[in-house]
ZAVO-751134 format. One line per 5 residues: number of its first residue (from 1); their letters; for each residue x, y, z negated of C-alpha. Coordinates in pm, 1 decimal, always signed. Example, Ala and Ser with C-alpha at 12.3 -4.5 7.8 and 13.67 -1.06 7.14 Angstrom:
1) AS) +1230.0,-450.0,-780.0; +1367.0,-106.0,-714.0 $
END
This chain:
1) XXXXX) -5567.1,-1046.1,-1378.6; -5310.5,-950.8,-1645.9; -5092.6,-661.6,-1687.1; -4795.4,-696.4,-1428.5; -4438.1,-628.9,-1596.3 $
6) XXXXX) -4129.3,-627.6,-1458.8; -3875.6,-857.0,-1707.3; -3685.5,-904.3,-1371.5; -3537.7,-541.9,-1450.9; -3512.2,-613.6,-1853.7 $
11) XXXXX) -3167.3,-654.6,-1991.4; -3116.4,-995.3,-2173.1; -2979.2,-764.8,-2456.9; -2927.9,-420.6,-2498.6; -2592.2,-447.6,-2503.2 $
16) XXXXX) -2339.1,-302.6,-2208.2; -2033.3,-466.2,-2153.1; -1735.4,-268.0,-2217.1; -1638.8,+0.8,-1967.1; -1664.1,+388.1,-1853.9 $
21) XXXXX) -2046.4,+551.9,-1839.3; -2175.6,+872.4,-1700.7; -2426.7,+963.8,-1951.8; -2722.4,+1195.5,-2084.4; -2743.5,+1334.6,-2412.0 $
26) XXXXX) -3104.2,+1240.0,-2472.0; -3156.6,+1306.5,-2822.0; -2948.5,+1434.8,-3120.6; -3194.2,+1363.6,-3455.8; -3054.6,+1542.3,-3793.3 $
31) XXXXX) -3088.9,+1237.1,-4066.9; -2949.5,+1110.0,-4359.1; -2786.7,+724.3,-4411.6; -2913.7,+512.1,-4685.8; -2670.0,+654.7,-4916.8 $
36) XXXXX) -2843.1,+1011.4,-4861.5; -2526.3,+1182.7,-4657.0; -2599.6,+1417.8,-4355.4; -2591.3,+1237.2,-4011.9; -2624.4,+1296.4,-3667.0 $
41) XXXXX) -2836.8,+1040.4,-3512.5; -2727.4,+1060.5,-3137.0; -2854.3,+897.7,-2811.4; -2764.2,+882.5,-2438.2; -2900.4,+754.2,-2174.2 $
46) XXXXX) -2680.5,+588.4,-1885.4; -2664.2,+744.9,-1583.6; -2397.9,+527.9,-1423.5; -2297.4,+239.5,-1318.7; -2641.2,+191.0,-1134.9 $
51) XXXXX) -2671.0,-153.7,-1265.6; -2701.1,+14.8,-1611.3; -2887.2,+330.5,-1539.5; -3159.3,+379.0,-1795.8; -3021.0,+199.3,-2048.7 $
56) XXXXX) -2948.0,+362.1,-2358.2; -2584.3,+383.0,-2580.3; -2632.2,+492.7,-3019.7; -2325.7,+688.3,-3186.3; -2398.3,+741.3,-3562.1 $
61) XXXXX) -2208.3,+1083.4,-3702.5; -2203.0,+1055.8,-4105.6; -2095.1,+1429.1,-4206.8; -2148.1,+1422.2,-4542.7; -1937.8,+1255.5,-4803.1 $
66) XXXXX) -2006.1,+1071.9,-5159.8; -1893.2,+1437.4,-5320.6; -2069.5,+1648.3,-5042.9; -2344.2,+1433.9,-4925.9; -2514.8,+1715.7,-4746.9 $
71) XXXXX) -2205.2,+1868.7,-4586.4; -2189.7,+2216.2,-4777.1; -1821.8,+2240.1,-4807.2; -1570.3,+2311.9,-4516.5; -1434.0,+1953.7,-4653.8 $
76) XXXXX) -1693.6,+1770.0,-4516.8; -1676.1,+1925.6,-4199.2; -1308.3,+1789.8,-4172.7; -1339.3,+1423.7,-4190.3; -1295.4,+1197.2,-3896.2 $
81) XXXXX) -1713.1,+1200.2,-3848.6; -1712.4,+1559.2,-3779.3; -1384.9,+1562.4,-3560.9; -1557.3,+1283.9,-3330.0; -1917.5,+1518.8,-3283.4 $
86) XXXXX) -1719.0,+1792.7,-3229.5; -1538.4,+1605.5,-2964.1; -1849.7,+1451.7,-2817.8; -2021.9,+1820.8,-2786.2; -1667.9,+1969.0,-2590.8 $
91) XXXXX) -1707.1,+1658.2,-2353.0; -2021.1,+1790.5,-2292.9; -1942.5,+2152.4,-2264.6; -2177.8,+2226.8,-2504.1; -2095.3,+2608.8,-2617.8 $
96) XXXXX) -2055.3,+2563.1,-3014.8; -2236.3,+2786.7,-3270.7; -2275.2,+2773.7,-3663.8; -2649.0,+2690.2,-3632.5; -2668.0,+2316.7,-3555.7 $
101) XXXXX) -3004.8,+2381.0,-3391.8; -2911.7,+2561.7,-3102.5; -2585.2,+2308.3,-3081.8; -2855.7,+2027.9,-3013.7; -3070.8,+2264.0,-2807.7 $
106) XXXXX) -2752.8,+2299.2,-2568.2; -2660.0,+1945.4,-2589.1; -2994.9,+1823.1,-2474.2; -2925.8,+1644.7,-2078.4; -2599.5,+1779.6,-2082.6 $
111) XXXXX) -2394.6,+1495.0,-1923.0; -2016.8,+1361.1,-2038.9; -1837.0,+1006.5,-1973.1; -1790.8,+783.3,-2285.4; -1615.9,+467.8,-2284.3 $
116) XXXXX) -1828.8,+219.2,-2487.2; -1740.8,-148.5,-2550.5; -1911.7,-410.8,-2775.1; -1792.3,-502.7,-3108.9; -1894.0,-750.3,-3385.6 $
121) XXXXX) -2020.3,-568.5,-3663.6; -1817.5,-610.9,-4010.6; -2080.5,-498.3,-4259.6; -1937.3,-205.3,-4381.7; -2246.9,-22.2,-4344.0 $
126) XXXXX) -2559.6,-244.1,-4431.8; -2424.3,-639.5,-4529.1; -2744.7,-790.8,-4352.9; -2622.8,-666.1,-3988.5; -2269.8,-845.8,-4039.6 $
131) XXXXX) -2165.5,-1040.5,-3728.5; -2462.8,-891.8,-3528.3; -2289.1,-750.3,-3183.3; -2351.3,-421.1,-3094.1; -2188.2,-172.5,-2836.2 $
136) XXXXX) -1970.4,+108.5,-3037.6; -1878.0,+428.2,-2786.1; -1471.5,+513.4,-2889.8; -1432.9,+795.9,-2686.9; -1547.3,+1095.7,-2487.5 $
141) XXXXX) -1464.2,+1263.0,-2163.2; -1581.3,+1587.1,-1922.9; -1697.9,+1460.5,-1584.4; -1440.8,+1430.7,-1362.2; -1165.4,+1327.9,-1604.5 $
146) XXXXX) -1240.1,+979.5,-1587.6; -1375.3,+761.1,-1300.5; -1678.0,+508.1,-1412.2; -1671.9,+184.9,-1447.4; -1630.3,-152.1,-1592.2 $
151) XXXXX) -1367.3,-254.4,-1770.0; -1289.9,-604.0,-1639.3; -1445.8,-535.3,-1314.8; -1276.4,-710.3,-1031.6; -1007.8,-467.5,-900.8 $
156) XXXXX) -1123.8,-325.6,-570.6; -1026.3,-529.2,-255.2; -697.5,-336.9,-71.3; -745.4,-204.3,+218.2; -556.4,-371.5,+483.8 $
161) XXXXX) -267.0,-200.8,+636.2; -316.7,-84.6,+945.3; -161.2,-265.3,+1246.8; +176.3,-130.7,+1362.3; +152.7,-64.5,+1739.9 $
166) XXXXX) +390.5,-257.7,+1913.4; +677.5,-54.9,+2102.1; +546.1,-20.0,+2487.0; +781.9,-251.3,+2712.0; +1029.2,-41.3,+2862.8 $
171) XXXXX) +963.3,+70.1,+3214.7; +1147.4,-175.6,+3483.4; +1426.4,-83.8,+3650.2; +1345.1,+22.2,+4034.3; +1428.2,-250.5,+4248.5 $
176) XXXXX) +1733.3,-164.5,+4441.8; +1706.9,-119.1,+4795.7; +1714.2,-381.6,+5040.5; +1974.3,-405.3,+5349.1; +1850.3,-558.1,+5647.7 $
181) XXXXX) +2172.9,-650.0,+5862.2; +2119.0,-733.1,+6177.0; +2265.3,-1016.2,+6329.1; +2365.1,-1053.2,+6711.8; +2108.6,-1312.9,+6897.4 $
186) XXXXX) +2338.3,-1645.8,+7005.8; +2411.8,-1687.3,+7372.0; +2134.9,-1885.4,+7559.4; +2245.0,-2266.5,+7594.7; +2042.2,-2335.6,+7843.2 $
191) XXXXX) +1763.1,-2504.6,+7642.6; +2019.8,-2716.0,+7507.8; +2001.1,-2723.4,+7149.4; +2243.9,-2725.4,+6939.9; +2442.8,-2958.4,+6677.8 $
196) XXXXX) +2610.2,-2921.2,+6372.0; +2918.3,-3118.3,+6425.4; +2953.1,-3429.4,+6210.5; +3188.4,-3397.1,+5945.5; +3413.8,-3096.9,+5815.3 $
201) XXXXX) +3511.9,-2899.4,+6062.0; +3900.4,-2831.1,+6068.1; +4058.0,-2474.3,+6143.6; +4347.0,-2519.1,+6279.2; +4659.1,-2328.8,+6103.0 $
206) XXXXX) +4855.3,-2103.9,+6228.4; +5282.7,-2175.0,+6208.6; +5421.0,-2017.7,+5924.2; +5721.5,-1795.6,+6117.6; +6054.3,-1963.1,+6021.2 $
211) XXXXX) +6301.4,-1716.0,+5878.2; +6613.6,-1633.3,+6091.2; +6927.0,-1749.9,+6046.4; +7126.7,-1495.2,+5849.2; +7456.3,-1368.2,+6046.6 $
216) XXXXX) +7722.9,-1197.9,+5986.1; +7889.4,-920.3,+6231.2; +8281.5,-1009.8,+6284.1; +8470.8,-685.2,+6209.9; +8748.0,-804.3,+6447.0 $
221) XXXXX) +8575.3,-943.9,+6763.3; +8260.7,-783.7,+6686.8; +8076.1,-1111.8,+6732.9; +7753.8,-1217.2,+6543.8; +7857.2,-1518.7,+6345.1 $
226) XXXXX) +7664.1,-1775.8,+6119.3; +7695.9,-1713.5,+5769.0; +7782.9,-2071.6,+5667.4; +8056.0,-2011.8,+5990.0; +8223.9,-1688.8,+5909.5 $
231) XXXXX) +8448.5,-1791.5,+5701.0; +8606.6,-2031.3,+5963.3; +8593.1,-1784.4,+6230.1; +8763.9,-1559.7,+6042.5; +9019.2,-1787.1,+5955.0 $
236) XXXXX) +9076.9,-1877.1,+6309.0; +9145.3,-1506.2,+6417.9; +9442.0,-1537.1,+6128.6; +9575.6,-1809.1,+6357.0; +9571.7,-1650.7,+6679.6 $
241) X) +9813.3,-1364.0,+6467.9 $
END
């Protein structure tokens, strides 16, 4: 029986896809680019996401210059290469020092975040890796001061809001009290029962009183006369004078 491997766990390419990594500093190797300038060879190994962990990230620092090519003046030391190791090392909190070999000796497993993505190369450096893709780290972050992940990552489901409890039903009213009125039992007929009568029943009315007939007291006989009469009574007592 062969040698078992496990290709089930082997990237399809070393690449990453772009996003935020917790990393190692697993290596920084003093070297020198095909022109013969000073560079840093650096590598880290991922730590997270746990989908990537193992894998490793390259940055390339090129300190020296086509004047300085092994970095002797401050000059060198200036240039956007340096700036970016420099920055890489803080991230790290890697204490710095004017003797690159305790710098790396510190740096070893110290951890940072880097945000890598992949980019095509241009050619710039060697013409026969043009258009090869390769992941590039841009920049460099202290744990903590960035959260890891990808970058086009589906945004994280929202949590749903929580249910509003619904209002308790106000308490009901107490029932008013009840009245019991008692009526008087009906006079015993005698086992006879009895009828409504057929029909409305009619109530009879009572006679309106019919006003008086207003009359007037005679002021010479002293007799109660009718109104409509007085004035020929009065005129009566005028003939008798």
């Amino acid at each position: 029986m062969g040698r078992q491997v496990r290709f089930d766990v082997t990237p399809d390419m070393g690449l990453v896809p772009d996003g935020l990594y917790r990393v190692s500093i697993a290596s920084i190797e003093e070297t020198a680019s095909q022109n013969g300038k000073l560079m840093y060879n650096t590598q880290f190994e991922i730590m997270e996401p746990a989908d990537f962990a193992g894998m490793m990230l390259f940055e390339l620092f090129c300190i020296g210059t086509d004047e300085d090519p092994d970095a002797v003046e401050e000059k060198a030391w200036r240039g956007f290469a340096a700036t970016r190791m420099k920055a890489m090392l803080k991230s790290a909190q890697v204490p710095m020092d004017d003797d690159m070999d305790n710098i790396i000796a510190a740096a070893i497993q110290q951890q940072l975040i880097v945000a890598a993505n992949q980019e095509v190369d241009d050619g710039t450096r060697d013409p026969k890796y043009k258009g090869r893709v390769r992941n590039r780290i841009s920049s460099f972050y202290q744990l903590g001061h960035k959260e890891v992940g990808l970058t086009d990552a589906p945004a994280a489901a929202k949590k749903p809001l929580a249910a509003v409890p619904k209002a308790a039903a106000p308490a009901a009213a107490p029932a008013a009290p009840t009245r019991t009125i008692m009526k008087a039992p009906l006079p015993a007929t005698g086992g006879a029962t009895l009828s409504k009568p057929a029909g409305p029943v009619t109530r009879p009315t009572a006679p309106k009183p019919t006003a008086k007939a207003a009359e007037v007291k005679c002021t010479i006989c002293d007799t109660m006369v009718a109104r409509v009469e007085f004035a020929a009574h009065v005129e009566a007592h005028a003939d008798e004078s």
